[in-house]
ROLOFI-631515 format. One record per residue (C-alpha): residue number from 1; residue in one letter; x, y, z. Coordinates in Angstrom, 2 decimals, decimal comma, always signed. Example, Ala and Ser with C-alpha at 12.3 -4.5 7.8 and 13.67 -1.06 7.14 Angstrom:
<rec><n>1</n><res>A</res><xx>+12,30</xx><yy>-4,50</yy><zz>+7,80</zz></rec>
<rec><n>2</n><res>S</res><xx>+13,67</xx><yy>-1,06</yy><zz>+7,14</zz></rec>
//
This chain:
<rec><n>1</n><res>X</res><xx>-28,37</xx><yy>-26,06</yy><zz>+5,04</zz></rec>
<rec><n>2</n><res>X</res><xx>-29,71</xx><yy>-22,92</yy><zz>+5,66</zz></rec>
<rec><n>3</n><res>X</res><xx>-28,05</xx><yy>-19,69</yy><zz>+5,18</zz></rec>
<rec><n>4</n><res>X</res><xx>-27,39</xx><yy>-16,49</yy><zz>+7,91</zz></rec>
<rec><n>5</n><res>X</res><xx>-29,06</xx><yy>-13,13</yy><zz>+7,28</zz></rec>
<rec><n>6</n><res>X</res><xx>-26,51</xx><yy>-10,74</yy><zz>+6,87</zz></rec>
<rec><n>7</n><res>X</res><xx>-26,78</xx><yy>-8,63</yy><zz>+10,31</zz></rec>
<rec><n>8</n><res>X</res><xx>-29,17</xx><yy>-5,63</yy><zz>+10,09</zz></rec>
<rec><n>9</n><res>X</res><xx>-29,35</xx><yy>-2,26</yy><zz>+11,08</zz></rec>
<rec><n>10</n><res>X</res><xx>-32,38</xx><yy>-0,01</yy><zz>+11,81</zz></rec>
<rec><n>11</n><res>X</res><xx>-32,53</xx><yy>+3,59</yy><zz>+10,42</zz></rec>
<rec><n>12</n><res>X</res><xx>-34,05</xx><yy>+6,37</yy><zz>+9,99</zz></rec>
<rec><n>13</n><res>X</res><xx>-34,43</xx><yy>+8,29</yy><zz>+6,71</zz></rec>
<rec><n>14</n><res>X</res><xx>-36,39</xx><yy>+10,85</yy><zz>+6,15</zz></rec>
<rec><n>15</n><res>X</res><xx>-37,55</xx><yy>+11,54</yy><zz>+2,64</zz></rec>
<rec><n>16</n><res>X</res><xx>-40,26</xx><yy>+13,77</yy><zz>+0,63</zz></rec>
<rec><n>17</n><res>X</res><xx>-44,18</xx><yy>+11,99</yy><zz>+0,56</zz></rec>
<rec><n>18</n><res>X</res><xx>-43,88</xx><yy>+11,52</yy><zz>-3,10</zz></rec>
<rec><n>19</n><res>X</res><xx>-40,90</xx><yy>+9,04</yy><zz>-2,67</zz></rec>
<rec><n>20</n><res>X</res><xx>-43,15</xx><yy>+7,36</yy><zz>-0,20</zz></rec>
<rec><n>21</n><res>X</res><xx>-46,16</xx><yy>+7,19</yy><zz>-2,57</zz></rec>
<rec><n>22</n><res>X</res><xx>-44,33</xx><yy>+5,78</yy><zz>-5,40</zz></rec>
<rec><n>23</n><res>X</res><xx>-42,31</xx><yy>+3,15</yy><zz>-4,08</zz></rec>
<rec><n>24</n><res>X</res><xx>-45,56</xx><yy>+1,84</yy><zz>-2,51</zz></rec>
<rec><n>25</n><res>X</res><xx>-47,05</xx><yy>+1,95</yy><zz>-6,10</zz></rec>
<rec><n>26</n><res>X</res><xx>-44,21</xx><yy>-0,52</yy><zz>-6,89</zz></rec>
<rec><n>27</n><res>X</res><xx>-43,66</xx><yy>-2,69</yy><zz>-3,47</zz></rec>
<rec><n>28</n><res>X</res><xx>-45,09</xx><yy>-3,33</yy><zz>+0,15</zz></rec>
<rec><n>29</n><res>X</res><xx>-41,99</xx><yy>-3,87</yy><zz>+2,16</zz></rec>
<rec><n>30</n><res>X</res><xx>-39,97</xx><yy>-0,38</yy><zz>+1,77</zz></rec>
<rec><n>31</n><res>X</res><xx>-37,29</xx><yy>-1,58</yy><zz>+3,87</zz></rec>
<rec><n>32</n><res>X</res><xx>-36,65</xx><yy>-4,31</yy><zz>+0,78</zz></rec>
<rec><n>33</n><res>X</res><xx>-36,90</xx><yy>-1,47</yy><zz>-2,04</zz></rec>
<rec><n>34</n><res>X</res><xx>-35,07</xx><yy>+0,78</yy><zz>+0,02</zz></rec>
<rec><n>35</n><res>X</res><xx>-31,99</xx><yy>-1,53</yy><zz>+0,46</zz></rec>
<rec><n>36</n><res>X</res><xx>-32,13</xx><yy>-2,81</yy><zz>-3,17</zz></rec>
<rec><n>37</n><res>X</res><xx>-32,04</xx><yy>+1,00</yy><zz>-4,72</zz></rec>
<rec><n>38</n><res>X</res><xx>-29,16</xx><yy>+1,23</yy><zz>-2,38</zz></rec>
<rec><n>39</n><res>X</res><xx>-27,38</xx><yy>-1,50</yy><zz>-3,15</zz></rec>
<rec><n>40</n><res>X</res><xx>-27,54</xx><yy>-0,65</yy><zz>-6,85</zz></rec>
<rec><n>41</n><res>X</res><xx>-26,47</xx><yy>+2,76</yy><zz>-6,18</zz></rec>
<rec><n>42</n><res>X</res><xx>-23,25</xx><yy>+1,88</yy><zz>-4,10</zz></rec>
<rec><n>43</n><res>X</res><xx>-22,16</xx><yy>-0,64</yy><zz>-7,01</zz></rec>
<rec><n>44</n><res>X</res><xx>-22,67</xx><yy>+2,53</yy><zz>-9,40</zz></rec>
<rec><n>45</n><res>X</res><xx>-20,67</xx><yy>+4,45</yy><zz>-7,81</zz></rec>
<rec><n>46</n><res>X</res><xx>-17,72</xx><yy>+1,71</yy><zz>-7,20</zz></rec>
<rec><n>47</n><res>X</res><xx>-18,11</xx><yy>+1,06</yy><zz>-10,93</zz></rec>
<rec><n>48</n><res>X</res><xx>-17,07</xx><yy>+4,46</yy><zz>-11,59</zz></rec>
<rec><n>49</n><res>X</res><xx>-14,64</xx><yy>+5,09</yy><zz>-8,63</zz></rec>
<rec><n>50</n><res>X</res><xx>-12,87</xx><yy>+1,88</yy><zz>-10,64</zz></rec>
<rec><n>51</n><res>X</res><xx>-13,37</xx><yy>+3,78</yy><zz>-13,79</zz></rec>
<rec><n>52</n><res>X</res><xx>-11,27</xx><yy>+6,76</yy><zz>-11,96</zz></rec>
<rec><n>53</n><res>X</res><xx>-8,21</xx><yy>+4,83</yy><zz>-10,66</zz></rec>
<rec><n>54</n><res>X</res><xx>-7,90</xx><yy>+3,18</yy><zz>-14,03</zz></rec>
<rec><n>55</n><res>X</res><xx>-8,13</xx><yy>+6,66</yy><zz>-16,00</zz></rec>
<rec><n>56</n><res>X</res><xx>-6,04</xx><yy>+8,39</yy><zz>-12,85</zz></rec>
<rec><n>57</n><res>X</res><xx>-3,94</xx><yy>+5,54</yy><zz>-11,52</zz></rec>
<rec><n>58</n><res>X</res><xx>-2,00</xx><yy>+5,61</yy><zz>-7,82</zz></rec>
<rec><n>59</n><res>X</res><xx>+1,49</xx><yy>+6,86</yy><zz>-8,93</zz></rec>
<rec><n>60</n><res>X</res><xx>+2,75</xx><yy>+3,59</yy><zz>-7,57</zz></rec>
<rec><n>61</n><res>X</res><xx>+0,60</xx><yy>+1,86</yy><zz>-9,20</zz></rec>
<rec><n>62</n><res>X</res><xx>+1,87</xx><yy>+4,02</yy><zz>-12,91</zz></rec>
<rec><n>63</n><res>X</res><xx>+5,67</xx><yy>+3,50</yy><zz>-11,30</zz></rec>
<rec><n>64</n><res>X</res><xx>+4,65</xx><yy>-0,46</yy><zz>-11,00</zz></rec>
<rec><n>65</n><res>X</res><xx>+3,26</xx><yy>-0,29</yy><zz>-14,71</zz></rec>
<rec><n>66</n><res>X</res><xx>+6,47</xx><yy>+1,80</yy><zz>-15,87</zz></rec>
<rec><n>67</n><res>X</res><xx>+8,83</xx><yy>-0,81</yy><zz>-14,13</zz></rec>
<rec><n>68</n><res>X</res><xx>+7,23</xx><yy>-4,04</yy><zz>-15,77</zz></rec>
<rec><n>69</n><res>X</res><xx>+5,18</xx><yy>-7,10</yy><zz>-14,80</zz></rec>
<rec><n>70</n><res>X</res><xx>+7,82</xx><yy>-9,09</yy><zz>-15,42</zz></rec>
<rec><n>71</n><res>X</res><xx>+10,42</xx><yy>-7,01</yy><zz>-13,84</zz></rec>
<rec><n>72</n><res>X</res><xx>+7,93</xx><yy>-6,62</yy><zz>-10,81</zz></rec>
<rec><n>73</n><res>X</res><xx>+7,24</xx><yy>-10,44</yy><zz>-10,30</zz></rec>
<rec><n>74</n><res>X</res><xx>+11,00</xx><yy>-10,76</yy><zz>-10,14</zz></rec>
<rec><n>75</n><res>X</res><xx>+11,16</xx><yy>-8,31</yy><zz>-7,72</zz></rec>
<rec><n>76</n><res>X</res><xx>+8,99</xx><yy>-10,02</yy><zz>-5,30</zz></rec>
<rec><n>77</n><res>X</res><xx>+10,04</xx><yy>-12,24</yy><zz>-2,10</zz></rec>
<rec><n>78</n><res>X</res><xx>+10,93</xx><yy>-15,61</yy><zz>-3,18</zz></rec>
<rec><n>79</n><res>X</res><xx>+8,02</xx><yy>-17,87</yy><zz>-2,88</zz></rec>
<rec><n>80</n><res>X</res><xx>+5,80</xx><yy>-15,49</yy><zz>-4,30</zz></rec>
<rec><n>81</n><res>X</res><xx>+6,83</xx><yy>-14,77</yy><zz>-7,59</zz></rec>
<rec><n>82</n><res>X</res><xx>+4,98</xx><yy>-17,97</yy><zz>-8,90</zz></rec>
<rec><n>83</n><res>X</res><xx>+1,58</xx><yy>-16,01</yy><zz>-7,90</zz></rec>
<rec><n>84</n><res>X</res><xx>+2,07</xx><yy>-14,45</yy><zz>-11,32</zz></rec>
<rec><n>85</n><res>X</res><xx>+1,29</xx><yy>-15,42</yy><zz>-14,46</zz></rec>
<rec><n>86</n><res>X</res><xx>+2,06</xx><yy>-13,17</yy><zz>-16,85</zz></rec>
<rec><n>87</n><res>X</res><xx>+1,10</xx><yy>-15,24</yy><zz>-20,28</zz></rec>
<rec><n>88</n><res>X</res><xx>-2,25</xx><yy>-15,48</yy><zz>-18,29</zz></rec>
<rec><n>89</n><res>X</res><xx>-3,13</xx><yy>-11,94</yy><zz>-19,38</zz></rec>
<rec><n>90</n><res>X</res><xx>-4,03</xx><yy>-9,49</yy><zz>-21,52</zz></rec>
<rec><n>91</n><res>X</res><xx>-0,89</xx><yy>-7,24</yy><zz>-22,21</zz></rec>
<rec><n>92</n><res>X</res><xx>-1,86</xx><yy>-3,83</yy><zz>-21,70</zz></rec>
<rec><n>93</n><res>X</res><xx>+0,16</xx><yy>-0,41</yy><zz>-21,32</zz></rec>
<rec><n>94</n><res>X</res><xx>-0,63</xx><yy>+3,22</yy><zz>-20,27</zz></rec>
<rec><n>95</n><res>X</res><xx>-1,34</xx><yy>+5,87</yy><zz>-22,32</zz></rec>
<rec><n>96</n><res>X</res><xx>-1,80</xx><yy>+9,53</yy><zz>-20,73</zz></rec>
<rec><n>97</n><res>X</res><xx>-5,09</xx><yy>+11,03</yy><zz>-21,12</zz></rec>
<rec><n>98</n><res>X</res><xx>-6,16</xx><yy>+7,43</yy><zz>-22,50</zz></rec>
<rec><n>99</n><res>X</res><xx>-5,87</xx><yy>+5,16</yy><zz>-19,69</zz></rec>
<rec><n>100</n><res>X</res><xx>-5,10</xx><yy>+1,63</yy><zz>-20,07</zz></rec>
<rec><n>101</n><res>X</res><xx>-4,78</xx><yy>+0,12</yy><zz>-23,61</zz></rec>
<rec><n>102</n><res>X</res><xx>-4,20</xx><yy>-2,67</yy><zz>-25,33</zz></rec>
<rec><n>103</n><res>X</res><xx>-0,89</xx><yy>-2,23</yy><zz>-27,79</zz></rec>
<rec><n>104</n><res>X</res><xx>-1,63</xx><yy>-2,01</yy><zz>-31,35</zz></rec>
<rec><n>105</n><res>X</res><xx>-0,27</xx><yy>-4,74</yy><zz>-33,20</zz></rec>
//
């Protein structure tokens, strides 16, 4: 079974002669090199936007935290509550200026 190209786009990007020069030291098809350096860079920088919400959470998401899994899942529509696990975890707990953490023991 063969699988679909993802839909493409054509673009135009404009960029210094050096760039040019030395990805075609490195590989024939730009377009390919092109989209891989960009894929790598928007994974970067969603690696650290997660790094940022988990050192400056949503202040739901530190209320949610405050409040409890447990207490949470109990607070959910019935039906859902079994969507939880919470032994299926790591326990964790906020610290300010030190992000998430695993309790000392």
């Amino acid at each position: 079974m063969a699988i679909a190209a993802a839909p493409s786009e054509r673009v135009t990007v404009t960029m210094p002669a050096e760039l040019v020069a030395g990805i075609d030291r490195y590989e024939r098809n730009r377009s390919r090199f092109i989209a891989e350096a960009v894929r790598h860079e928007l994974k970067r920088r969603q690696r650290l936007e997660l790094q940022r919400s988990l050192e400056n959470p949503h202040p739901d998401t530190a209320a949610t935290a405050a409040l409890g899994l447990q207490s949470w899942q109990q607070s959910l529509p019935t039906g859902d509550a079994d969507l939880l696990d919470p032994a299926a975890g790591v326990p964790v707990r906020w610290s300010p200026g030190q992000g998430w953490q695993e309790p000392q023991v």
